[in-house]
Structure formats: C-alpha cells, structure tokens
C-alpha positions in Angstrom: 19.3 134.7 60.5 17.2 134.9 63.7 18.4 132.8 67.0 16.6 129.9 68.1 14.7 129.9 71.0 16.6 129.0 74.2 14.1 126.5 75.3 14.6 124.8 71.7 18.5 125.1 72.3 18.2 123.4 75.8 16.1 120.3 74.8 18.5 120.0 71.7 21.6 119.9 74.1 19.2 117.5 76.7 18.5 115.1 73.6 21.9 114.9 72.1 23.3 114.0 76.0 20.9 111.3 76.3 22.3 109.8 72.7 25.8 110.1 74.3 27.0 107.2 76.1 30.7 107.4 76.3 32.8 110.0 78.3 34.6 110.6 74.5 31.7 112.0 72.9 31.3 115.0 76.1 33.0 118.2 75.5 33.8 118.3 79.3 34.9 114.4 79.7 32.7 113.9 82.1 31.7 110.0 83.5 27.6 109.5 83.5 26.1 106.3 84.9 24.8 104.1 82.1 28.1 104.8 79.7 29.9 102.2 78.0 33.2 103.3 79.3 32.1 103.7 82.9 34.8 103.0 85.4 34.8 104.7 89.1 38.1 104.8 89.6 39.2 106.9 87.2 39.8 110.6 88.2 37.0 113.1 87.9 36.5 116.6 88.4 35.2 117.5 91.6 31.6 119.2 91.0 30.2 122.4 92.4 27.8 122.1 95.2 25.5 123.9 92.4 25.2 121.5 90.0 24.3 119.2 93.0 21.3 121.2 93.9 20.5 121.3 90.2 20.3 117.6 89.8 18.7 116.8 92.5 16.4 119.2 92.5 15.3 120.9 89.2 12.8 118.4 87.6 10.2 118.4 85.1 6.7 117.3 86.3 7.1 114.1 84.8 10.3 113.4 86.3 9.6 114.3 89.6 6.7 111.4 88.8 9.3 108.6 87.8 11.6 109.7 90.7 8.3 109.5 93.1 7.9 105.6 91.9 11.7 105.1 92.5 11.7 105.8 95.6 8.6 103.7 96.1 10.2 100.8 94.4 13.2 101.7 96.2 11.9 101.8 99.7 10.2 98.3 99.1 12.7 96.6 97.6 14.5 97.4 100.5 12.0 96.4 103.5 11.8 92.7 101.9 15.9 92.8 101.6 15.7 94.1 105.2 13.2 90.8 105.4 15.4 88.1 104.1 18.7 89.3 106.2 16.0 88.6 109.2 14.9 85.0 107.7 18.4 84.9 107.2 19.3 84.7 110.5 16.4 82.9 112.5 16.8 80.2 109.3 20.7 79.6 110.5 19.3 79.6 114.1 16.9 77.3 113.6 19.5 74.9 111.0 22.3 75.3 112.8 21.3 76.2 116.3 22.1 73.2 118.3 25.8 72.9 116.7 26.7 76.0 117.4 25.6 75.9 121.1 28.2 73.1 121.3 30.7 75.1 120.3 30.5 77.0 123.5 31.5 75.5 126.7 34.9 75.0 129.1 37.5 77.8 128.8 40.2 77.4 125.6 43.0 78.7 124.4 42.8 81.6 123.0 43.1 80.3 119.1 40.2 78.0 120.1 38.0 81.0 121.4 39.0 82.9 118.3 37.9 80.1 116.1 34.7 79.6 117.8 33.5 82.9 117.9 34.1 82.9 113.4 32.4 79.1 113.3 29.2 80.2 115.9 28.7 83.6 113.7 28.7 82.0 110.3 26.7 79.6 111.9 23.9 81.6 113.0 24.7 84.3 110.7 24.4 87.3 113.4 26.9 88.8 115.4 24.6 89.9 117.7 23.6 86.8 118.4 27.0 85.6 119.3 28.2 88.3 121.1 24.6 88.1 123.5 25.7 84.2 124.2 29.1 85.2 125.1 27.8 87.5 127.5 25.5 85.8 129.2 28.1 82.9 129.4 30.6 85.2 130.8 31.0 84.3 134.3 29.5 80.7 134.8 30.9 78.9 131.5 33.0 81.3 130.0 36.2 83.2 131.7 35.6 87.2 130.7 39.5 86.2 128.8 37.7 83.0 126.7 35.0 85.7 126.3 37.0 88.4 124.7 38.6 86.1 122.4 35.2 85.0 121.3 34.3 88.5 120.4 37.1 89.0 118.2 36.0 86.1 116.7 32.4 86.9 116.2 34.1 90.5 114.6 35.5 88.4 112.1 32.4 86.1 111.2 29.9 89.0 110.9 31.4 89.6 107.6 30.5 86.9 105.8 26.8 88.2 105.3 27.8 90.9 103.4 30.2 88.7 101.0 27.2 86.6 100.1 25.0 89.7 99.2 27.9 90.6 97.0 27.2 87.5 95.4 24.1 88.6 94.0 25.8 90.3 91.6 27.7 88.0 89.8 25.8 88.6 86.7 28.0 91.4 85.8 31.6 91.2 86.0 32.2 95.0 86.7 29.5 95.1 89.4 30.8 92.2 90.9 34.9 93.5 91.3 33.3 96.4 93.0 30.8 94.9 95.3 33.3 92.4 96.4 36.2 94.7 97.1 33.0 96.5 98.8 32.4 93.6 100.9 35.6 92.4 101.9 37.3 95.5 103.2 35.1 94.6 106.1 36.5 91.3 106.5 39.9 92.8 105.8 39.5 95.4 108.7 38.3 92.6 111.3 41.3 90.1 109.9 44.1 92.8 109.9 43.0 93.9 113.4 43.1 90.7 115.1 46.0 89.8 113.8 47.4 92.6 115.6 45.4 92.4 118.8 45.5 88.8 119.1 49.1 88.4 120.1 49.2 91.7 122.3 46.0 90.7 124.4 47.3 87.4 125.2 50.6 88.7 125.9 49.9 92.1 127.0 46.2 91.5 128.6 45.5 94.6 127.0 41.6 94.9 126.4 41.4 92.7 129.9 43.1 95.3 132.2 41.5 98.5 131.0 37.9 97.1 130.9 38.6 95.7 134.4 39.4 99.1 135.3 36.4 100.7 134.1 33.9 98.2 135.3 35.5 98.2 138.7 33.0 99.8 140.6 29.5 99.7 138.5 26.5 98.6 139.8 24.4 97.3 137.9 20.5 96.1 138.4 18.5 94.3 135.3 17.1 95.8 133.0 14.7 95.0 129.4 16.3 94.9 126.3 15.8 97.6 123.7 14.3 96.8 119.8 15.5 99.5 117.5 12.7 100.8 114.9 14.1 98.8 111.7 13.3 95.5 114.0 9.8 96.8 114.8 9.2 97.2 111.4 10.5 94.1 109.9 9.5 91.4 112.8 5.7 91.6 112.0 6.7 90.3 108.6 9.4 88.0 109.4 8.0 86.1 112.5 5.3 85.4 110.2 7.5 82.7 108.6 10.0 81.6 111.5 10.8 82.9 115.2 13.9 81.4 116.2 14.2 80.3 119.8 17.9 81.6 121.3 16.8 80.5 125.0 18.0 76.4 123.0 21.3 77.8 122.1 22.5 79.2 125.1 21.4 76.7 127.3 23.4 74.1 124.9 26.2 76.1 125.2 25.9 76.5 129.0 25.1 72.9 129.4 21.7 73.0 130.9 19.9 71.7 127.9 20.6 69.9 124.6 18.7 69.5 121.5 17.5 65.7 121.6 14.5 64.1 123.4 14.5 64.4 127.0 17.1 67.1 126.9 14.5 69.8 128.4 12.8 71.2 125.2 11.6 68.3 123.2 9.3 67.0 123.2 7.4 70.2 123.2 3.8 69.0 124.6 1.9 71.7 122.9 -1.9 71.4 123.8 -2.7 73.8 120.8 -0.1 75.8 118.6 0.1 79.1 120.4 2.8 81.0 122.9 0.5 79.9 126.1 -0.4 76.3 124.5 2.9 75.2 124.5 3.8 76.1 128.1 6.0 79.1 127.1 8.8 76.4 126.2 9.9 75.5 122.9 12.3 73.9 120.7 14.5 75.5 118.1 11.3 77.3 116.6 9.3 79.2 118.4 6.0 81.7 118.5 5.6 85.0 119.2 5.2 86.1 122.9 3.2 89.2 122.7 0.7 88.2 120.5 0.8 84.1 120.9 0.6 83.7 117.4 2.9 80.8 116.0 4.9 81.3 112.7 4.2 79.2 109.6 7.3 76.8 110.2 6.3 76.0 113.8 5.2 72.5 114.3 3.6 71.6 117.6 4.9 68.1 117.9 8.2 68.9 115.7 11.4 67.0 116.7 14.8 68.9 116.4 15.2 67.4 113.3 11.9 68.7 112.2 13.1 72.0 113.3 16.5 71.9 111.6 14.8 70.4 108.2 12.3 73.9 108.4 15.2 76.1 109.4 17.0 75.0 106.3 13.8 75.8 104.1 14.0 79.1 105.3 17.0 79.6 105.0 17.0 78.9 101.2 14.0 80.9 101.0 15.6 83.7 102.5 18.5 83.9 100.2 16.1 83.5 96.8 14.4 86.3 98.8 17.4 88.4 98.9 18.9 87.7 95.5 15.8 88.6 94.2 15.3 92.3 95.9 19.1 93.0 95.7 18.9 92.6 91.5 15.9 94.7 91.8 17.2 97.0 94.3 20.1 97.3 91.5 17.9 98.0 88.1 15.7 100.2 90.3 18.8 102.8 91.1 20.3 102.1 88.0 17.2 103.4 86.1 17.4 106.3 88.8 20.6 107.3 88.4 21.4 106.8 84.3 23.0 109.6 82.5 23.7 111.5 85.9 27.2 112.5 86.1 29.3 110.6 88.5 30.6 114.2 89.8 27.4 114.9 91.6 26.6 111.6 92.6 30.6 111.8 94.4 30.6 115.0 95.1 27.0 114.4 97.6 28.5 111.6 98.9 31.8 112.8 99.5 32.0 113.7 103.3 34.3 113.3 106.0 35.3 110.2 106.8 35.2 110.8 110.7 31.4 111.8 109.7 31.1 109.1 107.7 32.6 106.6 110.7 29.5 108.3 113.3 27.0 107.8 110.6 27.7 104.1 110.0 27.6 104.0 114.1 24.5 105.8 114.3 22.8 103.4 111.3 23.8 100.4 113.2 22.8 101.5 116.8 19.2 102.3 114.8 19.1 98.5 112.7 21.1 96.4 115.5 23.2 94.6 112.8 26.3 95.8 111.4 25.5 93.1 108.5 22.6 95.1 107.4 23.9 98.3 107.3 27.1 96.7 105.4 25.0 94.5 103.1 22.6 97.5 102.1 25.6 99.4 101.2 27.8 96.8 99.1 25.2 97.4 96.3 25.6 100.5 96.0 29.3 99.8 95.9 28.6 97.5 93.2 26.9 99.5 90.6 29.4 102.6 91.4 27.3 105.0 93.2 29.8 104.5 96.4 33.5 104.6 96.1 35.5 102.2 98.4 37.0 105.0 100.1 34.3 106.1 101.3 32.4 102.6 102.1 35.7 101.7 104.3 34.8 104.7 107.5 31.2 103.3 106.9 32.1 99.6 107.7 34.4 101.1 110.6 31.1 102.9 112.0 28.9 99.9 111.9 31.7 97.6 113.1 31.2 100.5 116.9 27.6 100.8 116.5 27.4 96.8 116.3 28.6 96.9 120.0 25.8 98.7 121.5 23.8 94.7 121.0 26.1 93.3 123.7 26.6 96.6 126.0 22.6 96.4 125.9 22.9 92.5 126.7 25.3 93.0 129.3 23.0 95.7 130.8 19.9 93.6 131.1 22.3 90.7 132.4 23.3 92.9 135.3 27.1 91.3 135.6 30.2 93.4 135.7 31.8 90.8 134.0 29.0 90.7 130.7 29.9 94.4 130.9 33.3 94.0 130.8 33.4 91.5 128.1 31.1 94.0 126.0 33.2 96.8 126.7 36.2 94.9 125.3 34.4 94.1 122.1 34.0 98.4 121.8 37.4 99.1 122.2 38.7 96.4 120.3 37.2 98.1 117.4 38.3 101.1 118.3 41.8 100.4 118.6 41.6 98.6 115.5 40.8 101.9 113.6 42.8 103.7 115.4 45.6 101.6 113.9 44.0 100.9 110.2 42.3 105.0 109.3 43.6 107.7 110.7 47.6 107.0 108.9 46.9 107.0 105.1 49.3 104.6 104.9 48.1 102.1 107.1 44.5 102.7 105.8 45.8 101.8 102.0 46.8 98.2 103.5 42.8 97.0 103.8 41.9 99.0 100.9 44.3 97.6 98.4 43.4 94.2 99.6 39.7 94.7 99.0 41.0 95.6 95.6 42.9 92.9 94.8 40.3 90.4 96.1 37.4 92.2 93.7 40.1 91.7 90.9 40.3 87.9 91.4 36.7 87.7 90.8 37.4 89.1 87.3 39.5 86.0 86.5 37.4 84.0 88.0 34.0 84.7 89.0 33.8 81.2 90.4 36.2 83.3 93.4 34.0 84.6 96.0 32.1 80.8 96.7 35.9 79.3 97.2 36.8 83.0 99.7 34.0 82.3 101.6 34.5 78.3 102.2 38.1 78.7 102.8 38.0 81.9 105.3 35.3 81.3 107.1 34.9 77.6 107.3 38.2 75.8 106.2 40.6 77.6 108.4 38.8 78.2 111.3 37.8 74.3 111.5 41.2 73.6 110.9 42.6 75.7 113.5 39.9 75.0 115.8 40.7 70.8 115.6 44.4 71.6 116.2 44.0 73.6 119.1 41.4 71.0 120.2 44.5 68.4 120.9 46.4 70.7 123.2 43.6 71.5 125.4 42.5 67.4 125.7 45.2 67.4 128.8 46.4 64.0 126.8 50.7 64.2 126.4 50.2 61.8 123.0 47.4 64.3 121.1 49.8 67.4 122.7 52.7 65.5 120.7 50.9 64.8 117.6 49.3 68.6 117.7 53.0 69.8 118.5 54.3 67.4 115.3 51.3 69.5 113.0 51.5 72.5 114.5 55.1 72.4 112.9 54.2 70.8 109.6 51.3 73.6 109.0 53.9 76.2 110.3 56.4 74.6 107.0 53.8 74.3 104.7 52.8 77.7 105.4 56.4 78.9 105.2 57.0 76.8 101.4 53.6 78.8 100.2 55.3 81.8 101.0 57.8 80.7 99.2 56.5 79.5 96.3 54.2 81.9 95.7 57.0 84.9 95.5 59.9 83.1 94.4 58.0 80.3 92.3 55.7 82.4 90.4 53.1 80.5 92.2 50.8 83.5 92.4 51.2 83.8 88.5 50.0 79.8 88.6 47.6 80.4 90.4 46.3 83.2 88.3 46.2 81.3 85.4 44.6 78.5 86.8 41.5 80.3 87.7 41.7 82.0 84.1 41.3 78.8 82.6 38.4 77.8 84.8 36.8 81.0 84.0 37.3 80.2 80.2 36.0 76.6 80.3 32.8 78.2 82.2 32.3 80.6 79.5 32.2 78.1 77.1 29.9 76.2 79.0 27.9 79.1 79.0 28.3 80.1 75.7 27.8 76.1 74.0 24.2 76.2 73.3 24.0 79.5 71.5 27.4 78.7 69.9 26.0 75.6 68.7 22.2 77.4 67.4 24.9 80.2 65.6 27.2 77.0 64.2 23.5 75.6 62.5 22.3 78.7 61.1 25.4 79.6 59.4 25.7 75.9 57.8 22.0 76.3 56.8 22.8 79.3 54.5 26.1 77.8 53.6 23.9 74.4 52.2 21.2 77.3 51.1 23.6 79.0 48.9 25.9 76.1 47.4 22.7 74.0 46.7 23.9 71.3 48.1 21.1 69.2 49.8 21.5 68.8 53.5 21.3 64.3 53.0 23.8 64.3 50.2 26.7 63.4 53.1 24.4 60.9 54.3 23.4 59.5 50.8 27.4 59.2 49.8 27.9 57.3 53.1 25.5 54.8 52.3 26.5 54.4 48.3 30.3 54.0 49.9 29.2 51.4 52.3 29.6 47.8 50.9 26.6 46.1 49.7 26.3 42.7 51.8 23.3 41.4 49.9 25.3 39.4 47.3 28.0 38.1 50.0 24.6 37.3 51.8 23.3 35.4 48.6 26.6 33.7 48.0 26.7 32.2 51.5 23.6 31.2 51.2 
C-alpha cells in the first residue's frame, strides 16, 4: 500500500486541528484561542522560539490576505479608541471643568490634598491634566507639600479610565474576570503605594527633602510644551468635535476667574465663531489656535451651562464611541488569533519584566497618558492574549512615563518649585515599585488583589459600576468633607470631625471584624450571587416565557385538547345570573 502524499497528510492534520476545540482532543494538550476549555491560567508548556517564527510567519497567500485586513481593521479600530479616550477627556473638562477648579485652592491637610487630587482626576478624567494644574499652582496657591499630596492623588484617579474600558466587556463573564483583574492591578499599585508613602512623607518629608535637594540649584528659563505623535495624530479628529479650554480651570482653581457671568470668560463676545473672532478668550469650550477653526460643540454666545450641557453630550458620545471600537477591537483579534496556541502567543510576549517596565515608559512618554496605554492593553488582557503578570511591569512603566506631562509642564513654567513638585510625582512612582516588584512576595500582594477583584465580577457582574462609585467617588468625598471641618479653624466642626473621625475609625474596626470573624465576607458573597441570579432571570424571562408557549403548544397539539376548552369550562362553571335577574324582576 503506497504512502500518501505529505501535502495530503499535512492538510488532513490542518483540517482535523481546526475541528478540535478543546485542549482534550490534542495529543500534546496544548490551549488554542477559540477552545471551549480555554483558561490562561492554567500551566502550559513553554514554546520554542521556532514554532514562534513559524506562526507568525509561514502563511499561505490567502492568509497573509486575511491577516493584511486585520491589521487594517486593527489599526482603525484603534485610532477611533485612541479618539474617544481624547473626547473622553475634553467632554469631562468641558462637564466638569468648573467644579473641579474649585477643588483647588488654600493649602490642606494632607488627606484633603490626597482626596482632591482622586476627585479632580475622575473629574476631568486625565492625569495629565491634573498634575499640569498642580504645577502651575505650585508656588502662588499651592505649597510644593499640598502639591505633592495632590499628585499622589491624581496617581490614584488616573486609574479609573482603564476600569471603565474594562467595562466594555461585560458581555462575557470570562473576559470580563480578566480584564478587570487587568485593570485594577493599576489601581491596586497606586492604592498600596500611597498607603505606604502617605504616612512616611508627612512624617518623614521624604519625597520633599530629596527633590528640594535636586532642584536646589537649577535654572530654569521657559520653554514650549511638547505634543507627542499619537496627539498629532488624534487632535485633527478630536478637536473636530470639542477643544476643551484648561486656561478656565486653572484660573478657577487659582482664583482669578470663575465660571459664571462676569467672572472673566463669559460672556464670550464672539464677533464670528473663529480663534481670532472671539478675542483669543473663551469659556469652557474652545477653538483651535493654529488653524482658527471652532469645533462642532462651540457656541459663540454659549453660557457655562451651555458649555457643561455640550460637554456632557460628548462625553456620552465618547463612551458609545469607545464601547463600540473596544468590542470590535476584541472580535477583530479574536478572529486573528483563533486556533493559535496559547504557547506562542506567551512565549512572544514573555519578556523581562524590567523590559517590559521601560517599554510601558517609553509608550507613555510617546502617547502622553498612562490611561491610554493601560486602557489599550486591558483588552488584550481580557480576551487572554496578555497574562497579568506581565500587564503589572507594563502598568508600572506607564505609571514613570506618565511623569514626563508634569516634568514637561514644570519646564515650560520655569519654577524650581513646579519642578520639584514634578519630580516628586517621578520618584513617588519609583519608590512605589521599588517596594511592590522587585520582591516576589511583595509583587504577589497587588496581583492577588487584581485577582480577587476580577473574581467578584463573576458573582456579580453588576461589581465593577459599585468599585468604581465607591473608590473613586464615595470615599474620597467622604474623606474629603471630614477633613474639610478640621481645616475650617472653627473649635465646634474640629469637635464634631474629632467625634466622626472616631465613629468611622469603629465602624471601620467592627467591618474588620465582622467580615473575618462574622462570615461577613461569605454574606457578602452571597448577596451579590443572588443579585447576579435575579439579573439572569431578568435576562432570561422573555425567552423563557417564548420556550414556556412553544412547549404548551405541542403539549395542547399532541393531547388534542383545544387551547379555549379552560376558558369554555370557566364560563359553564360560572353561575348563570339571567334567571336570578328574571326573578328580581
């Protein structure tokens, strides 16, 4: 019997591999994207650098095609994600502008600068924006102390942006455990380090002292600000649609403006809508100074409420916009990447985390926003392509390379103490992975509670919306309107803050309490079980109830009982009033 032709032999073994889709039907075992049993953290085999080469390389004609229009589809998905992060922003800028210029002002304590620095980001939804207010407060409204709390703070409220793009993927309950744990191991990095750093920079004046030292003799003259390339390429787009005016927001928060009529930029006086029209001064919204084009939300005679009302538009706009290219962005490297073994895929990604930490510094000194380089990576978290481990150096990386903003603000600012402020926010973060990465140890303390979080959202998926509103909002409101009543200089609201500073302090201590020794974390478990459960049969009703009608169809179908007869016996049962009627009568 003659042997069959290796070609023949190949494309049986190709066809029979694309008919497999769980790990149990492989002779080797192996985990390919697509299968039903696909889970990234079990254990695989590493792969040879080889078979890496081979699939990424060695194509057909017709596959090199489809992975030509990937990358396409890919590379445009992308830009308008990279879009809607940027409508993001100048939407919360132009909603939320005015409030979170208030925010800023007369020197706190330091929980009160930490608190305003989270509110002020989640506000405005950019860190970078934030940290260039701080600095140019630094020195007439804001101590270089109030300023460095503040930039903890902003660390802290930069993370949010990525835990709404994880979001996105609520639609599957795998994706979304991953992209979450994805997401907040940020948030877990920025929390865990200023819980450490807090205490020792107000007690120690740690960050203080050594950037006082190394600003001590700069000179600095002014200087123009620097747009990366990613910028350049989305602006065009963007400021179509919305340019938000920060020039409002700091001088709210320095005090030499506000927001309503009469307060120095409304009413606006625009002669015609265009940069030049308008007197180069406008309100929340404003146009574009090179070219003197205004954007499509710009209203000449808009009040701030206008201006709020269109920054909310956008804002919604902006998050339909990035829902929209983030599922995309998903099917689209899905498709890509189905059937590949999960050994290449880890095995190309798998570098040094020290390498990995530069890259993610390098991405974000290039983009100018550590939330897009952390929200264009969660993802690819999510659908399994990156394994927390190595997302976590990543997030460090962009969390330096987010610095350069306010080192190039404090630059063009030419103060030693913007400089010194900026430098503190660099070597806050670097401390802070100097104490969570290099120790295994320690660097299993974020990542296991990135992993428990992304496991909550598999009891409930309802999880992340409740995260969000109590981290970011919640406490930092809270804490913020406490240590608001020591700093009034009144002795009855620093007795009543005293009296809740204490009851928060037992209430905390009782949670403690009853969550270890009460089985209140087992409560609360089940609690968002059941919620989960009621919303699947919510979900579930309508086809429950079109599978419920079917079934009784063929049940009347095949007993021959008519579908009325119920109806018919009700009304031979029921008592005939016409004689009573003729009786009375």
């Amino acid at each position: 019997m003659s042997a069959e032709n290796p070609e023949v032999e190949n494309l049986k073994m190709e066809a029979t591999e694309a008919e497999v889709k769980s790990r149990k039907d492989r002779p080797t075992g192996s985990i390919h994207f697509g299968d039903t049993d696909f889970d990234v953290e079990d254990e695989v085999a590493d792969a040879t650098w080889s078979e890496v080469c081979q699939a990424c390389c060695v194509h057909s004609g017709q596959e090199w095609g489809m992975i030509a229009v990937g990358i396409f589809l890919v590379a445009f998905f992308l830009y308008f994600f990279l879009v809607g992060l940027d409508m993001l922003g100048n939407g919360a800028k132009g909603m939320c502008g005015c409030t979170a210029g208030e925010l800023f002002g007369d020197d706190t304590n330091p929980i009160a600068g930490l608190m305003i620095g989270i509110i002020a980001t989640v506000l405005l939804q950019s860190s970078s924006t934030t940290t260039s207010i701080v600095v140019s407060l630094v020195g007439s409204a804001v101590s270089v102390r109030q300023g460095i709390y503040m930039i903890m703070g902003a660390n802290i409220g930069t993370s949010v942006t990525n835990t709404i793009v994880a979001m996105g993927q609520m639609g599957d309950g795998d994706q979304l455990e991953r992209a979450f744990a994805g997401a907040t191991v940020h948030d877990m990095f920025n929390f865990l380090s200023v819980a450490v750093l807090l205490p020792v920079e107000v007690i120690t004046g740690y960050l203080y002292r050594l950037t006082k030292a190394m600003v001590k003799n700069v000179n600095l003259e002014d200087g123009e600000s620097w747009d990366g390339p990613i910028k350049k390429m989305v602006d065009p787009l963007s400021d179509m649609v919305i340019i938000s005016n920060s020039k409002i927001i700091t001088a709210v928060a320095k005090g030499t403006g506000t927001c309503d009529e009469g307060g120095g930029f409304y009413p606006m006086n625009c002669t015609d809508s265009s940069y030049l029209g308008c007197g180069k001064k406008f309100g929340l919204i404003s146009c574009n100074k090179v070219s003197g084009k205004c954007p499509a939300f710009f209203q000449a005679d808009a009040s701030a409420k206008d201006d709020k009302v269109s920054g909310g538009v956008v804002f919604f706009i902006s998050i339909v916009i990035l829902f929209t290219c983030l599922a995309g962005l998903v099917t689209v490297l899905q498709k890509m990447l189905l059937g590949m073994s999960t050994r290449v895929v880890y095995k190309a990604t798998d570098i040094n985390g020290y390498l990995a930490i530069a890259i993610g510094a390098g991405l974000t000194m290039i983009v100018q926003s550590s939330s897009i380089t952390t929200s264009a990576l969660t993802p690819l978290v999510g659908m399994g392509a990156l394994r927390l481990e190595q997302m976590f150096p990543l997030t460090l990386g962009a969390n330096i390379g987010t610095t350069l903003t306010a080192i190039m603000s404090a630059l063009v600012s030419a103060s030693q103490d913007s400089l010194q402020v900026a430098l503190a926010h660099l070597f806050f973060n670097l401390t802070g992975i100097l104490i969570w990465y290099p120790v295994p140890i320690m660097r299993q303390v974020p990542l296991s509670a990135a992993r428990r979080l992304g496991r909550l959202t598999r009891i409930w998926r309802g999880f992340p919306l409740v995260y969000i509103a109590v981290m970011f909002l919640l406490i930092p409101l809270l804490l913020l309107g406490l240590s608001s009543l020591f700093d009034d200089g009144s002795k009855g609201l620093t007795v009543l803050g005293s009296f809740l500073t204490i009851l928060l302090a037992l209430v905390l201590l009782y949670s403690v309490y009853w969550f270890r020794y009460k089985d209140g974390s087992q409560k609360c478990s089940d609690c968002m079980a059941e919620r989960e459960k009621k919303r699947l049969v919510i979900k579930e009703l309508p086809e429950d109830m079109i599978y419920l009608k079917e079934h009784m169809k063929r049940l009347i179908e095949h007993t021959g009982l008519p579908e009325d007869e119920e109806a018919g016996e009700a009304k031979d049962l029921s008592p005939d009033t016409s004689d009573s009627d003729e009786v009375a009568a």
